[in-house]
N, C-alpha and C positions, 0 to 999 in steps of 0.2 A: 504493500500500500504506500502510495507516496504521502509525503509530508506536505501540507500548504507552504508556497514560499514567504519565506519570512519578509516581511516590512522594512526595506530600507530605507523608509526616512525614520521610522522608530526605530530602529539599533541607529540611528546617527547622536541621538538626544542621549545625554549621561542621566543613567538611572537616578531619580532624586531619592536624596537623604530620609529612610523611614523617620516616622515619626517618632520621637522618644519617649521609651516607656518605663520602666523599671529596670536598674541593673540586671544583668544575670546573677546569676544565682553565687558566682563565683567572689564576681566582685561586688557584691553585697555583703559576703559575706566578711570581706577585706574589710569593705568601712567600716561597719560594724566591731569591728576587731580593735578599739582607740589602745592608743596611748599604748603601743606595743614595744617601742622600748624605755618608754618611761617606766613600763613593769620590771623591767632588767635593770636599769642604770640610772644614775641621778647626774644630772650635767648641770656643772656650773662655769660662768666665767667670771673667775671669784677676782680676779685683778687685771688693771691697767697699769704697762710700765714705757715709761719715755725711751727711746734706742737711737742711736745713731749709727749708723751701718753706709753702706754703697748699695748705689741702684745697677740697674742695667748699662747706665751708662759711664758707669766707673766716675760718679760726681756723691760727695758727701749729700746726705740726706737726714732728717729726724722723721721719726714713725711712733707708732705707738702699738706695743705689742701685747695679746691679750692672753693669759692663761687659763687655760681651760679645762678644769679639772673632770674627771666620771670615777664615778664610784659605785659595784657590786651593789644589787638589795639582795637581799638573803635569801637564799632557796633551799626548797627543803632537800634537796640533794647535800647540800652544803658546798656545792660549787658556785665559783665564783666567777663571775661573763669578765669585768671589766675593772683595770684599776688601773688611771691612769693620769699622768697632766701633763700638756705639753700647751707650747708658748705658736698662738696665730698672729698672722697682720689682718686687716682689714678686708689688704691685696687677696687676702688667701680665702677670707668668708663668700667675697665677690666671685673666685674663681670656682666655688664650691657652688653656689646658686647660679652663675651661668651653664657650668656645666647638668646642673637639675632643670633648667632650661629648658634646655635640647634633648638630653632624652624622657622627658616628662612634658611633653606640649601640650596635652591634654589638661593639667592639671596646674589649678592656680598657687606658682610657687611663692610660699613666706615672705617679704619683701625683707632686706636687710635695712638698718636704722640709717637716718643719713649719714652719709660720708663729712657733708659740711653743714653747720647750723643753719636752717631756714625758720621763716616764720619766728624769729628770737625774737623778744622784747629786745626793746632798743636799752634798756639800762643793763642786763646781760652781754657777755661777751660771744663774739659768734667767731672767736679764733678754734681752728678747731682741734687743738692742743692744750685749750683750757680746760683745767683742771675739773670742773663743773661738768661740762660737755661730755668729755671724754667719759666721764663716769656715767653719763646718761647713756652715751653711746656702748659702754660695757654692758649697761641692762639691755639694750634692745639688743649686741648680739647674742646675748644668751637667751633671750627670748624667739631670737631665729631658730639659735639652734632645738629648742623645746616645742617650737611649731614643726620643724621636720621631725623632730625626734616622735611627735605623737600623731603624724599623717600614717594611716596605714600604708600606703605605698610606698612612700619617700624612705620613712624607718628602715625600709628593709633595704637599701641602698647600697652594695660594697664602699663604693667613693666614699659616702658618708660612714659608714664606719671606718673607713681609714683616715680621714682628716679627724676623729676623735681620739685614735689612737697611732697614728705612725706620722711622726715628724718630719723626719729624715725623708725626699726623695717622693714627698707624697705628692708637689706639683706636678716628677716627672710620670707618677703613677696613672694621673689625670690627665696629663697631656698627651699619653699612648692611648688612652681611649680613641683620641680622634675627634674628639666632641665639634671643633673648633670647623671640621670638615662638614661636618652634617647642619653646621648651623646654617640657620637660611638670609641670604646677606638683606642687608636692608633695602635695594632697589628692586629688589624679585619682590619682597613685601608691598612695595609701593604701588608695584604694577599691577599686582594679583588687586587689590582693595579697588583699582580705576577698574579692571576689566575683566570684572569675575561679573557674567553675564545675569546671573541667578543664586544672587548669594540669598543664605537661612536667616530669613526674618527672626527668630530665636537668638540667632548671634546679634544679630543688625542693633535688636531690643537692647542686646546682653553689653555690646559697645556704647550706644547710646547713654544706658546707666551707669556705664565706668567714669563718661567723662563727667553727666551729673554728679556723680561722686564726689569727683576729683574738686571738684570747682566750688559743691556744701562746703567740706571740710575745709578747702583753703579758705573759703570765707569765715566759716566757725573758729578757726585758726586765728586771723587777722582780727577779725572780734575780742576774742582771748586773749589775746597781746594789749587792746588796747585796755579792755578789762583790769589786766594786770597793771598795765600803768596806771594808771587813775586810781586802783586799791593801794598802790605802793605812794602814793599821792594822798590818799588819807591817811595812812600811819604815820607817814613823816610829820601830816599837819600836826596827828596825836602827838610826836615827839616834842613838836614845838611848844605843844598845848605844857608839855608835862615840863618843859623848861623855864616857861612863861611860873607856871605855879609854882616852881623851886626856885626862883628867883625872888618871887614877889614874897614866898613865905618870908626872907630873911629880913623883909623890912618890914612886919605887919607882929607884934604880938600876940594878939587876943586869937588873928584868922591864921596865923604861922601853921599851929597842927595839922591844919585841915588842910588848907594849901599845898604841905608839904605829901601828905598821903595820898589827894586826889593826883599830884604829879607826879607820885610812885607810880600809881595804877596807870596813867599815858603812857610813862614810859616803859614799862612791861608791856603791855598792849603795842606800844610801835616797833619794838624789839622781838616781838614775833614775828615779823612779814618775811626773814628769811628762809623761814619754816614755811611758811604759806606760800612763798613762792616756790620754793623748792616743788611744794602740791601739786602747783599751779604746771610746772613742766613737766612734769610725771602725766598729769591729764596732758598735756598736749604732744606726747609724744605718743600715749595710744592713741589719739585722734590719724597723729601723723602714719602709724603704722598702717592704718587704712586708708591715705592718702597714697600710698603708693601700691597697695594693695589696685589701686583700681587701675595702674598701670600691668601689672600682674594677671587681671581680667583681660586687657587689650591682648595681651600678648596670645590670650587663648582664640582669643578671636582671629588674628592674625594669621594663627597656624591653620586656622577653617579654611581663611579664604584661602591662601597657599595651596592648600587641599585642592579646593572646590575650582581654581582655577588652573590646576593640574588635570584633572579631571576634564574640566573643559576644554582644555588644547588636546589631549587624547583623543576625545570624541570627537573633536575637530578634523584632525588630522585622520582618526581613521573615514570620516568621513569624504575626505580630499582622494582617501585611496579609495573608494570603493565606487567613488564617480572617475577617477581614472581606470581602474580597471572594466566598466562596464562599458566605459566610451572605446575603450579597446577592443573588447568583446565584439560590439555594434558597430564596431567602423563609425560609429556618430559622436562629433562633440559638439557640449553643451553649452560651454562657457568658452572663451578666448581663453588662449596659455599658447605659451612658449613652445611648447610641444608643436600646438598645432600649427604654428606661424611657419615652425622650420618644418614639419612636412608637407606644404604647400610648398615651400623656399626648394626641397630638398628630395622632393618625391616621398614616396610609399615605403612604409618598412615591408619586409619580405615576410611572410606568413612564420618563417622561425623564428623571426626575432619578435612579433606581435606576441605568439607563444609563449616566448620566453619569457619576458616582461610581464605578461601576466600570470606566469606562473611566478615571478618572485613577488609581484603586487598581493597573491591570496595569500603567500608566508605573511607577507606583511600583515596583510588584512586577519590574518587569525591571530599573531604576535597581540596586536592591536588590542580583538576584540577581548585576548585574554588579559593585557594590561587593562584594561577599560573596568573588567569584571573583579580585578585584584584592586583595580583606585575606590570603586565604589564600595568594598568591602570593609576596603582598611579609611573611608571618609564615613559608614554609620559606626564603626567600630570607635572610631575617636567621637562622634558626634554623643553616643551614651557612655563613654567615661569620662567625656568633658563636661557631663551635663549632671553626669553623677558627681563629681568632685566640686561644682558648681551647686550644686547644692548642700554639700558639706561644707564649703564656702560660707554660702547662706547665713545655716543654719548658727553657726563661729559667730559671723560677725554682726551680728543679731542679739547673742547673749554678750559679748565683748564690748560693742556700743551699749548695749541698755545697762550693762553693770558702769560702764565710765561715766554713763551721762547723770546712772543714781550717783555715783560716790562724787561728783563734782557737786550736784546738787545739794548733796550732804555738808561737802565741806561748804559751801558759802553759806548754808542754813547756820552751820559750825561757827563760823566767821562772825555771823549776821549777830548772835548770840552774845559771843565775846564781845560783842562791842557794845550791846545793849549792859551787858552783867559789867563795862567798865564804865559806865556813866552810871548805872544804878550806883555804884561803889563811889564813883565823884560824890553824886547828889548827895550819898549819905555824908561823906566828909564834909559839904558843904553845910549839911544840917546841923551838923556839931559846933559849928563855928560858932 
């Protein structure tokens, strides 16, 4: 029995991206699975030390290098996974997340803390060797590495166990990967976003909300700076307040006590804000964490359309061959080309060489069709573990924002307080006079 011939303008079109449904079974079972080697090991980067060393280009440099302690949790075996500390650069946490990168495209990687102060209040220093900084920046790389350490994918990383425990030779251990070869340069990215014919409204949405992201927080950011100036602007007034009442005690007998106790209480009260600002950074660098985080989104989108616009120059292309090999077949062409100018220009090819030609055009044309069915395989196969990690995603930075935004509201309730309970304490010293 013969088969109906199959539809050549439908094999020309790339199979679209199923719809996404629920992990498999497999890796459902992954995410599910948290904080897999936080069960093993406890990672710290218990310190920051100033260095001076040589770069790549044999020229003096200062750096700041960070120690990175892991430490065994107890098993009932009574073996021990991990005991260890060794000293990272910054260079080295970067070289660690580029490389999770590349082979993790699917999945929205950790962002590292910044490199240089942004969004700093302007009475803060934004050198980024200050002493302040640098210690904020040791919390958030250790906070990188606790966000890999409790991704069910990522955790199980060789790379990443070997930059926690092998110092020595661990750049060149990641640079035989190859990584640097599979990354996709940034003008292939550029091209793919103009001329990706039929890109996943899903992502389109999913891009869209990275840069709304990006743009809340830089504005909640800029808010919170000025915030902070203007609070560090009433404590200093208190300062003055409480210098004003120690001063004036020493001329005043009768009101001296009182004076003197009410500008006890300012100047306690103004001498806290280095504490409160200290808070005040701490809130803003989880803000910050999810300001780059939404870069981190981009970049999943990015690897779609790459995808998606590989995908379509395949089908492209096999479609270019299988109107050349039919106009062969037919002796008829459809379109103008080169081909046909020059056998007008040049005469007829001989019935073995049409042969031949279209015997290497079907290799071609099955090569094609079986690339075309491997793009579209491995574009739903990224499209549900990106959307599954994407909502692991989510669901993080959902509880991460709603605990920052209680504990900040907290502390200004906190603040709000102090300063009521230090003018109740004036009022009363003012009563005694």
């Amino acid at each position: 029995m013969e088969q109906a011939p199959r539809d050549p303008e439908r094999q020309l079109q790339p199979a679209p991206l199923e719809p996404l449904g629920h992990p498999d079974a497999g890796l459902q079972a992954a995410m599910t699975e948290n904080n897999f080697w936080l069960k093993k090991i406890e990672i710290n980067v218990s310190e920051a030390e100033k260095r001076t060393g040589r770069n790549a280009m044999n020229m003096q440099e200062t750096y700041t290098a960070y120690l990175i302690e892991t430490r065994s949790v107890e098993h009932t075996d009574g073996q021990s996974v991990l005991t260890d500390s060794l000293w990272r650069r910054y260079s080295e946490f970067e070289l660690l997340r580029n490389y999770l990168l590349v082979y993790y495209p699917h999945i929205v990687v950790p962002p590292l803390p910044e490199k240089r102060a942004e969004f700093v209040w302007h009475k803060l220093s934004a050198d980024n060797m200050d002493p302040d900084f640098v210690e904020r920046r040791r919390i958030g790389l250790e906070n990188f590495l606790l966000r890999v350490a409790s991704h069910p994918i990522l955790c199980r990383d060789k790379i990443f166990y070997l930059f926690l425990t092998q110092e020595g030779n661990w750049k060149e251990t990641v640079n035989e990967t190859g990584f640097q070869l599979k990354a996709d340069s940034r003008l292939k990215a550029l091209n793919a976003t103009f001329r990706v014919k039929n890109p996943d409204k899903r992502f389109t949405e999913l891009k869209h909300y990275s840069d709304e992201l990006q743009s809340v927080i830089s504005h909640l950011l800029r808010v919170r700076a000025r915030v902070a100036d203007r609070l560090y602007g009433v404590y200093k007034v208190h300062g003055n307040y409480g210098r004003v009442f120690s001063e004036w005690s020493a001329i005043e007998k009768e009101m001296g006590d009182g004076l003197q106790s009410a500008g006890h209480h300012m100047d306690v009260y103004a001498s806290s804000i280095d504490d409160i600002l200290e808070d005040e950074e701490h809130y803003a660098d989880q803000l910050k964490e999810y300001l780059f985080y939404a870069e981190a989104l981009r970049a999943v989108c990015r690897k779609h359309e790459l995808m998606q616009y590989d995908l379509e120059m395949a089908a492209q292309d096999l479609a270019s061959k299988k109107q050349q090999c039919e106009e062969l077949a037919t002796g008829t062409v459809r379109t103008f080309s080169l081909k046909g100018m020059t056998t007008k220009l040049f005469g007829q090819e001989t019935p073995e060489q049409r042969e031949a030609r279209i015997k290497v055009l079907e290799e071609q044309i099955s090569e094609g069709e079986q690339q075309l069915k491997s793009k579209n395989l491995e574009g739903r196969e990224f499209v549900k573990n990106a959307w599954a990690d994407i909502e692991r995603f989510k669901e993080q930075k959902n509880h991460d924002l709603k605990e920052a935004l209680i504990s900040y509201a907290v502390m200004q309730i906190s603040m709000c307080k102090k300063g009521i309970q230090v003018w109740t304490n004036a009022k009363e010293c003012f009563s005694k006079m």
